[in-house]
N, C-alpha and C positions, 0 to 999 in steps of 0.2 A: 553799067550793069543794070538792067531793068525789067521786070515784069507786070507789062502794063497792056490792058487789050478793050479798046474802045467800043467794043461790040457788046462787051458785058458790063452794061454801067449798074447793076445793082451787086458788082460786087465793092469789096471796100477798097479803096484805093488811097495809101500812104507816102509820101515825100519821106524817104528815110536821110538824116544831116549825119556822117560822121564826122568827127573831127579832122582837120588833116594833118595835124599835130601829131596824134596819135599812133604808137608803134604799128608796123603793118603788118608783123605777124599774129600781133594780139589782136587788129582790129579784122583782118580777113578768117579768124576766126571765129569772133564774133557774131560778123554778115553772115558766112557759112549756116549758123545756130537759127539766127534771125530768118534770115530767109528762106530758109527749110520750114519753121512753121508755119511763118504767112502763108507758104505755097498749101502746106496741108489745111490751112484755115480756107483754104480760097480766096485770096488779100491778093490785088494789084500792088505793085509796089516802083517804086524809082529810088533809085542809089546816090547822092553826090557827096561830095565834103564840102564843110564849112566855106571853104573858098568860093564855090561854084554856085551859093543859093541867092548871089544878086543875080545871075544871070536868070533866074528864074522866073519869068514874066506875070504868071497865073496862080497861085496857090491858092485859090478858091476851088479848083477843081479836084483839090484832096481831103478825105476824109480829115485829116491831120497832118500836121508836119511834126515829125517825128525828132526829136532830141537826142542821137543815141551816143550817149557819151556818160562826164559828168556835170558837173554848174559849170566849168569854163564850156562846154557847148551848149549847152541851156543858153547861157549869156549871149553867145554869136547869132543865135533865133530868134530870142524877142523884138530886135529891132525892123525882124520883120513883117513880125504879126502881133505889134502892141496897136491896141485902138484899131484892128481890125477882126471880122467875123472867124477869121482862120484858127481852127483851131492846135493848141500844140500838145505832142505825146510828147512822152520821156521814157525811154528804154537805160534806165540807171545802168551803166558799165563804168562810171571815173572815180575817181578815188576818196570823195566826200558823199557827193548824192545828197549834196541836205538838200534842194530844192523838192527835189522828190520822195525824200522821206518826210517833209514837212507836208506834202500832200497827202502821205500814205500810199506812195506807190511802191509795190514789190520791188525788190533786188534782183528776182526770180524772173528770168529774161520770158520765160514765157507765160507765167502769170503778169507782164507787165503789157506785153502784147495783147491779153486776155482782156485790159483796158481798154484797148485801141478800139477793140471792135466791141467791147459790149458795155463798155463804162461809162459813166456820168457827162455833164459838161458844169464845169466851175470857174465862173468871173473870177478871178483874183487881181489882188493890187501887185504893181511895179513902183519901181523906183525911178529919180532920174537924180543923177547928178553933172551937172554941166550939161555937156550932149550926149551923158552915157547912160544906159539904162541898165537898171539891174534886178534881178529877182530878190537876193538872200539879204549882202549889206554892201556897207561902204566903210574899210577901216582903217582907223589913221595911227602911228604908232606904233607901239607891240603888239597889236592884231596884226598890222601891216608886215613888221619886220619877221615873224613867223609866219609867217604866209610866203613871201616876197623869198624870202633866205632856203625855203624847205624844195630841194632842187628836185628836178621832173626823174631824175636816178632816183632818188630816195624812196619819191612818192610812188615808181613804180615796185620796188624792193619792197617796200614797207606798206605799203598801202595812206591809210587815215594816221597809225599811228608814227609817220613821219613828221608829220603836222603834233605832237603829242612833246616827242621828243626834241623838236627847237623849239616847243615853245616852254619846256623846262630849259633848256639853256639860256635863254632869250630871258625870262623869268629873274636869272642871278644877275642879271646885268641891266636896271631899269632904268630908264632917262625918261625923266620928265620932262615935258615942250612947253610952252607957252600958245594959247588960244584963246582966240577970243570967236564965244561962237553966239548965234541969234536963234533961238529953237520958237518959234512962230514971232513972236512981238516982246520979248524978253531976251535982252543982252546980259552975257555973263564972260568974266575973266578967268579963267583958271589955269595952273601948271598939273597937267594930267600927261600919264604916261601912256594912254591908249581911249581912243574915241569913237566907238563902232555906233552906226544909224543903221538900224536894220527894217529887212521889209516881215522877215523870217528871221530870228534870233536862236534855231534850233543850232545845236552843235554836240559834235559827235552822232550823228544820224540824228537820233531823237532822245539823245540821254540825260541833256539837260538846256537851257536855254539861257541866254540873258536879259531878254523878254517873257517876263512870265507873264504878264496882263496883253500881250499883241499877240496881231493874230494879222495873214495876208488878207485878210479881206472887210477889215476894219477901218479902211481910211486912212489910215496914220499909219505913221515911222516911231517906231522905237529909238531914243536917244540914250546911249551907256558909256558916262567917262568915268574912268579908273583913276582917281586919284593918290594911288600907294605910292610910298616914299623909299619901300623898302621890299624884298622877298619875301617878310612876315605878314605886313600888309597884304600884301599878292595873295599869298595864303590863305590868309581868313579869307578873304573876299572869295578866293576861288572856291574853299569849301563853301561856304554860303549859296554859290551860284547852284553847286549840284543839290541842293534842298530848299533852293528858289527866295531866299532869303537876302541875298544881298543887297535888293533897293532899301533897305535900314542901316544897310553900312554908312558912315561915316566919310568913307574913301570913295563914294559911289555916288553918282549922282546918274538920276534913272526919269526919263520922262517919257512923253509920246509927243507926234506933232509932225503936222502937214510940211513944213517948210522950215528948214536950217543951213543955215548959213555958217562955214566953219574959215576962220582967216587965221594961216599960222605963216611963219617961214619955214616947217619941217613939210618935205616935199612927198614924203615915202607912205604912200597908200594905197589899198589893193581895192577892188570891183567885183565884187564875187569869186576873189581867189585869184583875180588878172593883176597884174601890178599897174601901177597909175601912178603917176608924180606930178600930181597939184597941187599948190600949198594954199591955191583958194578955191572953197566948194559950197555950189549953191544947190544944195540938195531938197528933192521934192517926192511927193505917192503920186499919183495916177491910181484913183480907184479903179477898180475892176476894168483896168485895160487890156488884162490877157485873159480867153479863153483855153482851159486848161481839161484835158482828159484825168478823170480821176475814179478812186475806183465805187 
């Protein structure tokens, strides 16, 4: 499905990604919404799923490639436009949206469209770890197991507060791992129950963060290991997190830094919400290798 016409090259012309993941009567929905006001905007447009944008030879000839999902399709596009001129939109429709709310892009499908054609352009930093690249984090542990456990039924039932809800159960039950991780040129040992490297540490859209001093376009990776022993631990620490207080905990060990190295035998770790099972990760930024539509 596509509306594209070579004769009118000053109109704006969009690569829209959906998932193909995604339910198809919520997503031809969607398109339905989407593409009715590109057409009243006067926008060219082309349609594929996540499957189909290798076969895509040329993406320099669109205004934007288009995100339209949530961070699991964000994540499927950057590896095709990091470290190049191409710029990428996000039409927030998935069930977190921190990449996009971490930019400030509306929820509001046609205020976010309203970006596409009239909004900024913003370098931002990526992540890599291993061969994989990512916008938000990388989390090892009870980020991983609330993430990894919180099934695609739920997430569509529930929305965000699925993720809320295993991670209160996941909570009463903590296990500590063993790690040994390298955060630039400093080795450390520790038994932590959860070890997020983020590029973006906003969670819950923008309600509070685990990164209070980062920022995506700073250089560096924010490093957050949780060392609770206990659900009360857990506790304090989480209240803390919501009034940005917790790099003084105790239980908390909170850095920044280019390059980390994390070596465990626990294998259960997610990529922006994807699951992933390495138990060794050579994680890195990539300053402002993605050009990003913002408002």
């Amino acid at each position: 499905m596509s509306s594209v016409d070579n004769n009118l090259p000053s109109k704006k012309n969009f690569l829209l990604i959906f998932n193909s993941e995604a339910g198809k009567g919520k997503s031809d929905h969607k398109k339905e919404i989407i593409t009715k006001y590109l057409s009243q905007k006067n926008c060219n447009y082309k349609i594929i799923s996540t499957d189909n944008l290798a076969k895509e030879t040329n993406l320099s000839i669109y205004n934007a490639v288009v995100a339209v999902g949530g961070d699991g399709t964000v994540l499927k596009v950057i590896p095709y436009l990091a470290n190049t001129n191409v710029r990428l939109g996000i039409i927030p429709c998935g069930t977190a949206n921190l990449f996009a709310a971490s930019l400030c892009i509306p929820f509001n499908i046609s205020k976010a469209i309203d970006i596409l054609i009239n909004g900024s352009t913003s370098n931002v930093d990526i992540g890599k770890a291993g061969n994989e690249y990512f916008a938000l984090r990388v989390g090892i542990g009870y980020d991983a197991e609330v993430v990894n456990k919180t099934t695609r039924f739920w997430k569509k039932k529930l929305g965000y507060l699925a993720y809320f809800i295993q991670g209160m159960i996941n909570c009463l039950h903590l296990s500590n791992k063993s790690y040994k991780i390298t955060i630039d040129d400093k080795t450390i040992e520790v038994n932590a129950n959860s070890i997020i490297v983020s590029n973006a540490g906003n969670m819950f859209r923008n309600l509070f963060t685990i990164a209070p001093t980062g920022s995506i376009n700073d250089g560096k990776l924010d490093v957050f290991i949780l060392l609770a022993r206990n659900f009360w631990d857990f506790l304090i620490v989480f209240l803390q997190i919501l009034t940005g207080k917790h790099q003084l905990n105790p239980n908390v060990i909170y850095g920044q830094a280019q390059n980390i190295k994390i070596e465990t035998n626990y294998k259960n770790t997610h990529i922006d919400g994807e699951p992933y099972y390495n138990s060794n990760l050579d994680i890195s930024v990539i300053p402002k290798a993605l050009m990003v539509m913002v408002p």
